[in-house]
MIRO-924257 format. One record per residue (C-alpha): x, y, z. Coordinates in pm, whole numbers, plus 32768, in hexadecimal, padded with zeros to 4 digits. Each point is the difference from the previous one (the first is absolute). Last residue first. Layout:
N
{u->X | v->Y | w->Z}
...
***
This chain:
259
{u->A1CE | v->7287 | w->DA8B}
{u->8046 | v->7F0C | w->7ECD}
{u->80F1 | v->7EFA | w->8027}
{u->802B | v->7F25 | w->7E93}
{u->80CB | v->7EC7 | w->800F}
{u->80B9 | v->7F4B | w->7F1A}
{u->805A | v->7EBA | w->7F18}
{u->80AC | v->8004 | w->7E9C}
{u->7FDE | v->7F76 | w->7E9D}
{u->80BF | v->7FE7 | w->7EC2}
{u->7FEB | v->7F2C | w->7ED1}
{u->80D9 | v->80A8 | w->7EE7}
{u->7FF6 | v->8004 | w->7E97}
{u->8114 | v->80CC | w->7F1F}
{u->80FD | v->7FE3 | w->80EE}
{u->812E | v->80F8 | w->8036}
{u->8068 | v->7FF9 | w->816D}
{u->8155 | v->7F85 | w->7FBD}
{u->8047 | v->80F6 | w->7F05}
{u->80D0 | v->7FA6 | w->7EE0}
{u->7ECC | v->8047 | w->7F3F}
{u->7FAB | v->7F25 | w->7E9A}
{u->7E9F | v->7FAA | w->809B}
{u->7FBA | v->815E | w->8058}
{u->8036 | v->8099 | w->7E7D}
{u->7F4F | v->7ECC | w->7F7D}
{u->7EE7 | v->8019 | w->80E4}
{u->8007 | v->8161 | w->7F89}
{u->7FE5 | v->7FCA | w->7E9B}
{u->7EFA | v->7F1C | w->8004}
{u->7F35 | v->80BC | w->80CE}
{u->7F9B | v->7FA4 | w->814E}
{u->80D9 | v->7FD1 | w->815A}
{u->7EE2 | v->7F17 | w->810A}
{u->8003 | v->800E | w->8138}
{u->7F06 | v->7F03 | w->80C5}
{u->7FBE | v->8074 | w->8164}
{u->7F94 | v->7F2C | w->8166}
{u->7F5A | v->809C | w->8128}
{u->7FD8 | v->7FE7 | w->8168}
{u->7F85 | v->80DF | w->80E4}
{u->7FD2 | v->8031 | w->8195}
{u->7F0E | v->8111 | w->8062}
{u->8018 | v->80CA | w->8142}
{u->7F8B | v->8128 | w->80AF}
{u->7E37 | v->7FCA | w->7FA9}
{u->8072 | v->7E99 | w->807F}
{u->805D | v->7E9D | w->7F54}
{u->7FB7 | v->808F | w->7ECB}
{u->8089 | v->7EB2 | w->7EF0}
{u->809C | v->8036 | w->7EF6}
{u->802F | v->7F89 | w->7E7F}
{u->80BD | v->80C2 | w->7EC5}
{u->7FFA | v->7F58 | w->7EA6}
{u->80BE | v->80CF | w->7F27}
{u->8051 | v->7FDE | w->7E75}
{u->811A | v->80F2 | w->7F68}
{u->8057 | v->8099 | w->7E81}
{u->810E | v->8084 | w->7F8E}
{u->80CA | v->80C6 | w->7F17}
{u->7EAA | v->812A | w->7FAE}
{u->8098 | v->8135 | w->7F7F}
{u->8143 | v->8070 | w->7FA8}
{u->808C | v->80CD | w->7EB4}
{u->80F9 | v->7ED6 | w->7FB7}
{u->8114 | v->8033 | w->7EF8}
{u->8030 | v->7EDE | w->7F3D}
{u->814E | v->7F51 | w->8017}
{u->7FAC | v->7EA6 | w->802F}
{u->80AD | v->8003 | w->816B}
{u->7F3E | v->812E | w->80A1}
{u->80D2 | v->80B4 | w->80C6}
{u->7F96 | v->7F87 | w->819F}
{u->7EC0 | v->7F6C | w->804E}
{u->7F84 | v->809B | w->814A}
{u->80B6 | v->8148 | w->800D}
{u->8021 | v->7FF6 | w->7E61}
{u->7E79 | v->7FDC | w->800F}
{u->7FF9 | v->8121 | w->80EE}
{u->80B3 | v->810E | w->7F2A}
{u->7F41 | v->7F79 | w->7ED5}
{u->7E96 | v->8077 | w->80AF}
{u->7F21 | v->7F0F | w->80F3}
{u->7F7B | v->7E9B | w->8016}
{u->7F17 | v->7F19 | w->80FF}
{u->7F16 | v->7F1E | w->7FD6}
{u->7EDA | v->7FD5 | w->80E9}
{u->7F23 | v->7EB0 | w->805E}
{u->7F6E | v->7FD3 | w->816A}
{u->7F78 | v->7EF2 | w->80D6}
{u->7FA7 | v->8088 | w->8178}
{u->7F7E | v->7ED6 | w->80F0}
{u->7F3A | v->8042 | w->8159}
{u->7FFB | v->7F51 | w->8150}
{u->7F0A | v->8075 | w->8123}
{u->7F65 | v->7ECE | w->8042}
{u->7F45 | v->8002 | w->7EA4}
{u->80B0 | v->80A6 | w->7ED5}
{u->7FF4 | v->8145 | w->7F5E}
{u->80A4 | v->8001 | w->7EA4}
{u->80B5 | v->8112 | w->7F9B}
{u->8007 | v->804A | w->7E6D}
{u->813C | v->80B9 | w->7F6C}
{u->8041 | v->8092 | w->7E97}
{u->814A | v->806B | w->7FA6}
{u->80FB | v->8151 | w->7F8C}
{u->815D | v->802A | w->807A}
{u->80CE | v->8137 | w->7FA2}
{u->8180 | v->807C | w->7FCB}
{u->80A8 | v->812A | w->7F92}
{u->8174 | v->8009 | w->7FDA}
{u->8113 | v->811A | w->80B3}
{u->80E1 | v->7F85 | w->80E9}
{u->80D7 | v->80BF | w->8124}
{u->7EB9 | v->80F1 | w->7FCF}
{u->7EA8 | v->8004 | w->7F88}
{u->7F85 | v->7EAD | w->8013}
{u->7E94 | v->8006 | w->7F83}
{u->7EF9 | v->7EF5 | w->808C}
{u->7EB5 | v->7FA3 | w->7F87}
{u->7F47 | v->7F21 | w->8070}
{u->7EB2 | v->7F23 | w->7F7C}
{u->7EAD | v->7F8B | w->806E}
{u->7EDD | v->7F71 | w->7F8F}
{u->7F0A | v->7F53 | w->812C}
{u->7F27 | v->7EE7 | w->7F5B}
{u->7EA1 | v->7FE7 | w->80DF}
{u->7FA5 | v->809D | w->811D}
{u->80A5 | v->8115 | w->7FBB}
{u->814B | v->80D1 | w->805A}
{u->806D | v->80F4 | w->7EB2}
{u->8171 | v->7FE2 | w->805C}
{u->8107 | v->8116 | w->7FF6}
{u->8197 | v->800D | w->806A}
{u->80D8 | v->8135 | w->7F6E}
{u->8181 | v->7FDA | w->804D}
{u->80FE | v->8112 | w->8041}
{u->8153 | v->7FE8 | w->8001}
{u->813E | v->8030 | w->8090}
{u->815B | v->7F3E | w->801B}
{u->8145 | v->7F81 | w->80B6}
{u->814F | v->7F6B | w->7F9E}
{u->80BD | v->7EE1 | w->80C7}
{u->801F | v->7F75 | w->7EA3}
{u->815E | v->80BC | w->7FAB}
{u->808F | v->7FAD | w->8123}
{u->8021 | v->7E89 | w->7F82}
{u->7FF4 | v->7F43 | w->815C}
{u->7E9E | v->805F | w->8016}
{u->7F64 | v->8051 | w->8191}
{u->7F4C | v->80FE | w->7FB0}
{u->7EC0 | v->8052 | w->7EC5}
{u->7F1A | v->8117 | w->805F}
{u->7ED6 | v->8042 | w->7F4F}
{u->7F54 | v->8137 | w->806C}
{u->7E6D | v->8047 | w->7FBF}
{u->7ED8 | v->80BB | w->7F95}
{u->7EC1 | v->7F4C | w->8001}
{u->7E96 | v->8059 | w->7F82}
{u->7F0A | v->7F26 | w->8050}
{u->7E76 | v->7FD0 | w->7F77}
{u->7F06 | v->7F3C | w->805B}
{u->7EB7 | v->8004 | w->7F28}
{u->7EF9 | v->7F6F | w->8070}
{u->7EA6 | v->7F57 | w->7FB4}
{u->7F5B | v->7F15 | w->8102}
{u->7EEA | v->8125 | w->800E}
{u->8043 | v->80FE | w->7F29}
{u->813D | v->80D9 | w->7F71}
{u->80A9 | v->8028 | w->814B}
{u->815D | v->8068 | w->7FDD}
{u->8106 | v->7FB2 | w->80B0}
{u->8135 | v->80C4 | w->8056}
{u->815A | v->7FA7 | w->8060}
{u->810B | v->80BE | w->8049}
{u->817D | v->7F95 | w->8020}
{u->8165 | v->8069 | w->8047}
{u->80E8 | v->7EB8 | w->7FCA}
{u->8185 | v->7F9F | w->80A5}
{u->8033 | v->7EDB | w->7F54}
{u->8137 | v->7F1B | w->806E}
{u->80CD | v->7EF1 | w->7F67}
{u->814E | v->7F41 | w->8084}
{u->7F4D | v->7FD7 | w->813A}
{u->808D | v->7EC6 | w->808B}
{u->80C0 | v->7F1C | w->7F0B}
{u->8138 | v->80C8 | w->7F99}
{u->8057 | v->8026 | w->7EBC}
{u->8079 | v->7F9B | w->7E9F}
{u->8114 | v->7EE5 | w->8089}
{u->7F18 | v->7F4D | w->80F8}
{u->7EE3 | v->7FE2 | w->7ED5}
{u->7F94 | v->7E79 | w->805C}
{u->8039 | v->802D | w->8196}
{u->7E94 | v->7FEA | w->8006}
{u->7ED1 | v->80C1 | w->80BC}
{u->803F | v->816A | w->7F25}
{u->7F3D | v->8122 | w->80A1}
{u->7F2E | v->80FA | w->7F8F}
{u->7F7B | v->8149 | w->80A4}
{u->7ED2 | v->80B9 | w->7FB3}
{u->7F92 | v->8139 | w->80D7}
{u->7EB5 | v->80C5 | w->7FD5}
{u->7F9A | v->8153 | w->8055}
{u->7ED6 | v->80A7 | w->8003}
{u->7EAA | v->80C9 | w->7FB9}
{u->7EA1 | v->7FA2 | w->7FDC}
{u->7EF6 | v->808E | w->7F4A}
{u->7FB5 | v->8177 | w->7FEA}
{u->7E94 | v->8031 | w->8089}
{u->8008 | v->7F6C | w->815D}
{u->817D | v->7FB9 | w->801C}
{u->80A9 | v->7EB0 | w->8060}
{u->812A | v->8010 | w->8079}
{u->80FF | v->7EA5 | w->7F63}
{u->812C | v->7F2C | w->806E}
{u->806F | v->7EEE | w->7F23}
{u->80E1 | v->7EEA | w->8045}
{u->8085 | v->7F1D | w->7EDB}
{u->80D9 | v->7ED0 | w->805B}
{u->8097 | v->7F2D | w->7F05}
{u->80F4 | v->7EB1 | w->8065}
{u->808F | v->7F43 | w->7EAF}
{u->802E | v->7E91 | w->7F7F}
{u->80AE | v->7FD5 | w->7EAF}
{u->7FAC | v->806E | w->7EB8}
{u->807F | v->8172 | w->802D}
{u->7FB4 | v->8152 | w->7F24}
{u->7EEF | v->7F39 | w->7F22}
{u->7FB5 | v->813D | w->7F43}
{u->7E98 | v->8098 | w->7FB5}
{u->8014 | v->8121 | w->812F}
{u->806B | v->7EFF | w->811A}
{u->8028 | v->7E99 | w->7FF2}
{u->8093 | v->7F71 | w->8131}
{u->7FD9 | v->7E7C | w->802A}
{u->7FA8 | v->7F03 | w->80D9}
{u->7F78 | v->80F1 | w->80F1}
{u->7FB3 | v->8063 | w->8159}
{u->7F3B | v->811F | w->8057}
{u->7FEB | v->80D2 | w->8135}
{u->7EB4 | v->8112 | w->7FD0}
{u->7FE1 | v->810F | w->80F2}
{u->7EE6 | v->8111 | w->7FEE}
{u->7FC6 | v->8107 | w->80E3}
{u->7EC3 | v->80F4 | w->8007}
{u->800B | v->8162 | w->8093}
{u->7E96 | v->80E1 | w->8036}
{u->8014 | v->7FA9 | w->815F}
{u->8132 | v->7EF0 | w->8054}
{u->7F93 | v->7FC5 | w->8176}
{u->7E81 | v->8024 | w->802C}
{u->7FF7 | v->7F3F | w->7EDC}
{u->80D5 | v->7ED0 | w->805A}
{u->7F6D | v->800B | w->817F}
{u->7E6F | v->7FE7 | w->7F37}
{u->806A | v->7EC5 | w->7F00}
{u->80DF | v->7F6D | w->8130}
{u->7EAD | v->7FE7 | w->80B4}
***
């Protein structure tokens, strides 16, 4: 019955909203905070016949501690504004390809220095050949103003369907992009060498939910991340940042509403 009000109401439209709470906040290959953070991501998409799906998403973080008082503000100090389109393509049966194309603003508020309440754009390319069996995927993502690096995340995934509606998700990706974004993640090299980019680390998931409802799914998950190269751990273990760590156990809690 909610199924048939739920359609009647949104149409062609689709609404996603996904709360998270995490130990950690790694975003783009960097370990940005190592203490306890609040995500939410909301997406709104119209589905089209022949053209995919169009829409916008939203992406705000939020610190949960009192640890980085005098850098910024807790609530909202980061916001995506994001343009997307999505499109899958049926190869054959239980073979896909989904593909996204995003275009977004990155605001930073809220800094004490005024120099880091700064803002900028990109656009990020998201595909996954979706099986039955190992699911490769990767992402990547060009800043083009206020910064300028490129980044990209490639893995394998494998979901496993369990009984009484639970499932597990491990996964395995590493993560790497040009010189401009090693020194973003890394800072100057420390042996000297000059660094062209490429792969600097490498991350293990193990993600595990339970559907309570075709609306709502509560998940779980824990993640390994790992700095490689020799160089680089080197580079990142010599940091004054307090956020540098070459291995990291993180993990998180949220919920997924789809409508």
């Amino acid at each position: 019955m909610l199924g048939i009000l739920l359609a009647s109401i949104l149409g062609p439209f689709s609404v996603e909203v996904s709360p998270e709470v995490r130990s950690s906040y790694q975003s783009f290959g960097k370990l940005v905070e190592d203490r306890p953070m609040q995500l939410t991501s909301v997406r709104v998409k119209y589905a089209t016949e022949d053209f995919g799906k169009f829409g916008i998403r939203n992406w705000d973080v939020s610190s949960l501690t009192d640890r980085r008082h005098d850098v910024h503000r807790h609530a909202l100090y980061h916001t995506e504004h994001c343009l997307t389109w999505d499109y899958d393509w049926e190869i054959a049966k239980d073979w896909r390809l989904d593909n996204e194309l995003m275009f977004g603003w990155a605001i930073y508020a809220g800094f004490k220095d005024d120099a880091s309440n700064r803002s900028y754009r990109y656009w990020q390319v998201d595909q996954s050949l979706e099986n039955p069996y190992i699911v490769p995927f990767y992402r990547v993502c060009r800043v083009v103003t206020g910064y300028d690096y490129l980044y990209f995340k490639a893995g394998l995934r494998r979901k496993f369907d369990l009984p009484a509606n639970w499932y597990v998700t491990p996964s395995v990706f590493l993560e790497g992009g040009n010189e401009r974004n090693y020194r973003r993640v890394f800072g100057q090299n420390i042996h000297g060498s000059w660094n062209s980019g490429g792969c600097s680390s490498l991350s293990f998931r193990l993600e595990a939910g339970y559907r309570c409802s075709d609306y709502l799914t509560v998940f779980v998950f824990v993640e390994q991340y790992d700095v490689i190269g020799a160089e680089t751990r080197d580079t990142n273990g010599a940091s004054s940042n307090r956020c540098a760590h070459n291995d990291w156990t993180h993990g998180g809690i949220g919920l997924k509403f789809v409508f």
